[in-house]
C-alpha positions in Angstrom: 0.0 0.0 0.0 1.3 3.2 -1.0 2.2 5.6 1.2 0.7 9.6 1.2 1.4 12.3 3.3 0.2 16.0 4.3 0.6 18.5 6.7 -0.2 21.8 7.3 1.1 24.8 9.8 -0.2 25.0 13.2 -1.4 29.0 12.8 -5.3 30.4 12.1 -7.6 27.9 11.1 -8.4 25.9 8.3 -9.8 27.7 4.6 -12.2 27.0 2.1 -8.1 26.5 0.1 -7.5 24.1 2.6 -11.0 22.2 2.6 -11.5 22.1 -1.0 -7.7 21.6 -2.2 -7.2 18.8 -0.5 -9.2 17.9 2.8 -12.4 16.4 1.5 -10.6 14.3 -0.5 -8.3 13.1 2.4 -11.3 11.0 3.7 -11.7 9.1 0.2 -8.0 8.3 0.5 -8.0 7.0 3.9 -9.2 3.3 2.9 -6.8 2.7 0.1 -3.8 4.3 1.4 -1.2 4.6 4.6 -2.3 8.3 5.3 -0.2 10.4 7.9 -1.7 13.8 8.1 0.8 16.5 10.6 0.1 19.6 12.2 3.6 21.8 11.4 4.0 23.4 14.1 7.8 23.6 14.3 7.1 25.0 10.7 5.1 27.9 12.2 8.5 28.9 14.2 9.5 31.0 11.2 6.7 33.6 12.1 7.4 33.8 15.8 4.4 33.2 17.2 3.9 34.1 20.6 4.1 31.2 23.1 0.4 32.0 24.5 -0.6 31.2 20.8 1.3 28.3 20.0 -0.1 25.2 21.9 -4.1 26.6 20.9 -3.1 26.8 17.2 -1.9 23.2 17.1 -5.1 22.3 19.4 -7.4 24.3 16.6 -6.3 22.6 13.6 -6.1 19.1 14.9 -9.9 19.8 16.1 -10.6 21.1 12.1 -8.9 18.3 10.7 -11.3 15.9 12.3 -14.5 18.1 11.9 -13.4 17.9 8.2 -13.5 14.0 8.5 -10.4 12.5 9.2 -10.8 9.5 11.0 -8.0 8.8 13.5 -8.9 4.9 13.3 -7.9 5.6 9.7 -5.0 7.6 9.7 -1.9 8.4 11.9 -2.4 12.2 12.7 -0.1 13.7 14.8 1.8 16.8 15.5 5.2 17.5 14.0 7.5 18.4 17.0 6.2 15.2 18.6 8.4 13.2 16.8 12.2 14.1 17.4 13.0 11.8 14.2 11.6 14.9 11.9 14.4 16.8 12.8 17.1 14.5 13.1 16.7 13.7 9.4 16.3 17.6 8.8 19.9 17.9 9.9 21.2 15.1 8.0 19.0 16.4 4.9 20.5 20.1 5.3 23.9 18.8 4.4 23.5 17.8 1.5 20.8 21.2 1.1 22.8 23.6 -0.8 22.5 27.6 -0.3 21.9 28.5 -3.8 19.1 26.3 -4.7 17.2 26.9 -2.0 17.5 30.7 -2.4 16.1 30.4 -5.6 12.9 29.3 -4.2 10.0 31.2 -5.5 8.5 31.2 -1.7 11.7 32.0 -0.5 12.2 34.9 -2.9 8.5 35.8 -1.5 9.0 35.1 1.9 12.2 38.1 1.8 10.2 40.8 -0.3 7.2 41.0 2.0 9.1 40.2 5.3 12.5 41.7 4.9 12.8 42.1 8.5 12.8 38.7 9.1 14.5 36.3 6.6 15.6 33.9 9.2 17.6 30.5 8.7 14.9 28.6 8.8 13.1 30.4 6.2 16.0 29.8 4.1 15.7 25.9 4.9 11.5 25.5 5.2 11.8 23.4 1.9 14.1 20.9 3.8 12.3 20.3 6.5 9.0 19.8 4.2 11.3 17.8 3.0 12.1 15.8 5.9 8.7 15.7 6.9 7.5 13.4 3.7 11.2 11.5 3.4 11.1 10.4 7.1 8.1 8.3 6.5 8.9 7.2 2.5 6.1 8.9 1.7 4.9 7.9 -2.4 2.2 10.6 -2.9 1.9 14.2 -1.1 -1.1 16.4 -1.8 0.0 19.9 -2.9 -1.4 23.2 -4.3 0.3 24.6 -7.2 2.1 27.0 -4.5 4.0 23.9 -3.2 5.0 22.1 -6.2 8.7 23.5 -6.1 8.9 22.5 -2.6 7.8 19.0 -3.6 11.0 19.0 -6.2 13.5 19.5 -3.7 12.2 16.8 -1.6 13.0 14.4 -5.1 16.0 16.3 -5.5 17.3 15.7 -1.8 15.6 12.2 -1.6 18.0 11.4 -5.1 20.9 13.1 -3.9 20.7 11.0 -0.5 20.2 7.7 -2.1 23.1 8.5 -5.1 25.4 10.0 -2.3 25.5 7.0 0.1 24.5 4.3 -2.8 21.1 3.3 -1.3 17.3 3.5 -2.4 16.4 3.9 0.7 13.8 7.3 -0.1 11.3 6.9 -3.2 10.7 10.4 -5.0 7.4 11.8 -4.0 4.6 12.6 -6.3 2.4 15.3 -6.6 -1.2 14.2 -5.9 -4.1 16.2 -6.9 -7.2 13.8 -7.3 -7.6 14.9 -10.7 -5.3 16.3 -14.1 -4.5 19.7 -12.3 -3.4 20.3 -9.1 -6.3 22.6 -7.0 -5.9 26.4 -6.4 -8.6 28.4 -4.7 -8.7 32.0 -4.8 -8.8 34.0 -2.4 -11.4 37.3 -2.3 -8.6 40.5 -2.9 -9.2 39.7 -6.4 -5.9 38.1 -6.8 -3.3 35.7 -5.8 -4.5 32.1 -3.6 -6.4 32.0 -0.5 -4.0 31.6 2.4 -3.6 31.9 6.2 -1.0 35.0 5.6 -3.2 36.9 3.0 -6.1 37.7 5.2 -8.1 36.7 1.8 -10.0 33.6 3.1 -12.9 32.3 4.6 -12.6 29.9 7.3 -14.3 26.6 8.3 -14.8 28.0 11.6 -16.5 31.8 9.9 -20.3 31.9 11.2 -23.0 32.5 8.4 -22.5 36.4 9.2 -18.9 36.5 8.9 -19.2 34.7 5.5 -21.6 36.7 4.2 -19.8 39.7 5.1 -16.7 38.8 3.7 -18.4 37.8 0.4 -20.2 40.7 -0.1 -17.0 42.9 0.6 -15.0 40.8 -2.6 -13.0 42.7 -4.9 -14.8 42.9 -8.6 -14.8 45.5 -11.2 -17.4 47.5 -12.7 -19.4 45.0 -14.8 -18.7 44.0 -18.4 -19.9 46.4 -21.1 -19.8 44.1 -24.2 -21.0 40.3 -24.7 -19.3 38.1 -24.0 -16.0 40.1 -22.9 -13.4 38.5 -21.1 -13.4 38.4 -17.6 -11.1 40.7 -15.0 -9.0 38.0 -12.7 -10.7 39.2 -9.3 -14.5 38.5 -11.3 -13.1 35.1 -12.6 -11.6 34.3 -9.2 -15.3 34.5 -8.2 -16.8 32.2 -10.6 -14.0 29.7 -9.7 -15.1 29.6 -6.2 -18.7 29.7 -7.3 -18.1 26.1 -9.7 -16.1 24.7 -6.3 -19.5 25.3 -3.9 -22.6 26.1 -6.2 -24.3 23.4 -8.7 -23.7 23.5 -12.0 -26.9 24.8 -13.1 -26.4 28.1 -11.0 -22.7 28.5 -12.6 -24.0 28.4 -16.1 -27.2 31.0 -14.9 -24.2 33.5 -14.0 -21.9 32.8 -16.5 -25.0 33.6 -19.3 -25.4 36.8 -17.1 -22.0 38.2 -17.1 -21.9 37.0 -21.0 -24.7 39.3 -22.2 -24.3 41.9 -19.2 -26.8 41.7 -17.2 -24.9 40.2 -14.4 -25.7 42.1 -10.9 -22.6 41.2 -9.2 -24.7 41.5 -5.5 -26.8 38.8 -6.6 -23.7 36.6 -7.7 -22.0 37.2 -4.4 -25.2 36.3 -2.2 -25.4 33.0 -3.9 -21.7 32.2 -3.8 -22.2 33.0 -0.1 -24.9 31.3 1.2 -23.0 27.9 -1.2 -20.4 28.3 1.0 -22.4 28.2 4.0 -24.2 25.2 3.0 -20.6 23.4 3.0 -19.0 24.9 6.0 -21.7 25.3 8.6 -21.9 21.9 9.2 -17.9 21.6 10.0 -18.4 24.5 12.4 -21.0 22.7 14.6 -18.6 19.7 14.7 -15.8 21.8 15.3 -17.3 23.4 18.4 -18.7 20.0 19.6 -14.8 18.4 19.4 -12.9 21.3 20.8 -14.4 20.5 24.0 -13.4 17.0 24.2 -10.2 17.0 25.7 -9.8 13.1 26.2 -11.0 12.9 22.2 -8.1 14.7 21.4 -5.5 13.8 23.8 -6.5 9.8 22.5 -6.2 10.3 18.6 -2.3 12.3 19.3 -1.5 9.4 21.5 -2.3 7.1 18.1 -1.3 9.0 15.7 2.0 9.6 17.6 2.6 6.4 18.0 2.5 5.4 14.6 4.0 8.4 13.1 7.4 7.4 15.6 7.2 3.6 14.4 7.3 4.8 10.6 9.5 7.6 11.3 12.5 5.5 13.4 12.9 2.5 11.2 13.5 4.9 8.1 15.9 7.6 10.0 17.0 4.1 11.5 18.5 3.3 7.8 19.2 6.9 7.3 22.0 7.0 9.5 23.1 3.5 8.9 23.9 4.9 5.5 25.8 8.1 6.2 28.0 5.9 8.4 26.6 6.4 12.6 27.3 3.5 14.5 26.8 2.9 18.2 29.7 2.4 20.7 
């Protein structure tokens, strides 16, 4: 059985980019393959978050993940820094990590234009540690957004440095897996760009009906099209992309014959799109609310999920090292 992997970082809460790219899927995959699903929280180090933040972050989107229907009886999920092996293969994994390449990172390159003020060293290495984080358990497939496909590379590229290096196949390359011929990338609402945690562009599974709403109506669009059948500005299309992701296909081809003969009334598209995305996400926030209080819940599935995540992680760090040459005295 082939082995898949995903994490994601232990800040805010889960989006409609998160739900839709990948997590709805994640419960078709958990019968037919070894799924480990990670909260990153030693990934979330690179923002300094405060320590009063830190532990409810990782608590938040463990409880999200399961709303969303992971089932711990299913899959190992655990949380990142609980298993020390993570990092011991980071170090190895950073040696053979060179400065250029990973400074040529199009997050990376990102990261230093909007944060210049802090382009810390573990910025500079974040794609070695992903990297660690899907080598350390031989993961096959890794479900990505089109943000992350360079990061997936350099885990290939380090995996078939490792195993040339120290003549071994002990790390398969990871693939990209997208449940369909592209991989997923949801807009977010400033009329540009993806919807992500560090945009303030998203809607979140925990957002109430109001909050939704609100944030719909307040979407970026333009001021209507003024020919048939003209083509459409990015922050209007963005909309109909999350409209085919939530709405039926019926109410998608009602706008779409609405914008093409302009007589599209963009409040009317945006009150739709809403209340679609309620009718996916309200359910998720009454199961969120409802696990979030269950301590022993949560404090059982880590305790599983850890346990698994170690077994996996130790016998392949286990070779790891065998191959760069440690030996015990």
């Amino acid at each position: 059985m082939e082995t898949v992997l995903s994490g994601i970082r232990s800040t805010g809460h889960l989006h409609l980019g998160n739900y839709f790219g990948a997590l709805r899927n994640y419960i078709k995959m958990q019968d037919e393959y070894n799924c480990f699903f990670f909260i990153a929280d030693l990934h979330s180090l690179t923002t300094h978050p405060h320590p009063d933040d830190f532990h409810s972050g990782v608590k938040t989107i463990l409880t999200e993940y399961l709303a969303s229907g992971l089932d711990p009886e299913k899959s190992a999920i655990f949380v990142q820094s609980d298993v020390p092996e993570i990092v011991e293969l980071y170090v190895l994994l950073n040696m053979i990590a060179y400065k250029g390449e990973l400074e040529r990172t199009a997050a990376f390159k990102e990261k230093v234009r909007k944060n210049p003020e802090n382009v810390n060293a573990g910025l500079l290495t974040y794609p070695v540690l992903m990297a660690a984080d899907i080598l350390v358990h031989r993961a096959n497939k890794v479900p990505v957004g089109k943000d992350q496909e360079q990061h997936l590379e350099m885990a290939r590229l380090l995996a078939r440095r490792f195993n040339n290096l120290y003549g071994v196949e002990l790390f398969p390359e990871p693939q990209a897996f997208n449940f369909g011929s592209d991989l997923v990338k949801v807009p977010g609402l400033d009329g540009s760009g993806k919807m992500g945690k560090s945009e303030g562009n998203g809607i979140y599974l925990f957002d109430d009906e109001k909050t939704i709403h609100k944030k719909v109506m307040k979407a970026v669009t333009d001021a209507g099209p003024v020919e048939q059948n003209s083509k459409m500005a990015e922050p209007v299309e963005n909309l109909f992309t999350l409209l085919k992701i939530v709405s039926a296909p019926e109410t998608v081809v009602q706008f779409k014959e609405a914008f093409n003969n302009c007589t599209i009334r963009y409040g009317d598209l945006k009150k739709q799109l809403a209340t679609d995305i309620c009718r996916h996400t309200l359910p998720i926030r009454e199961k969120i609310e409802e696990i979030y209080k269950d301590e022993a819940f949560l404090q059982r599935v880590i305790k599983r999920g850890t346990e698994k995540a170690r077994e996996s992680a130790s016998a392949t760090l286990y070779e790891a090292k065998k191959a760069v040459g440690f030996r015990s005295f």
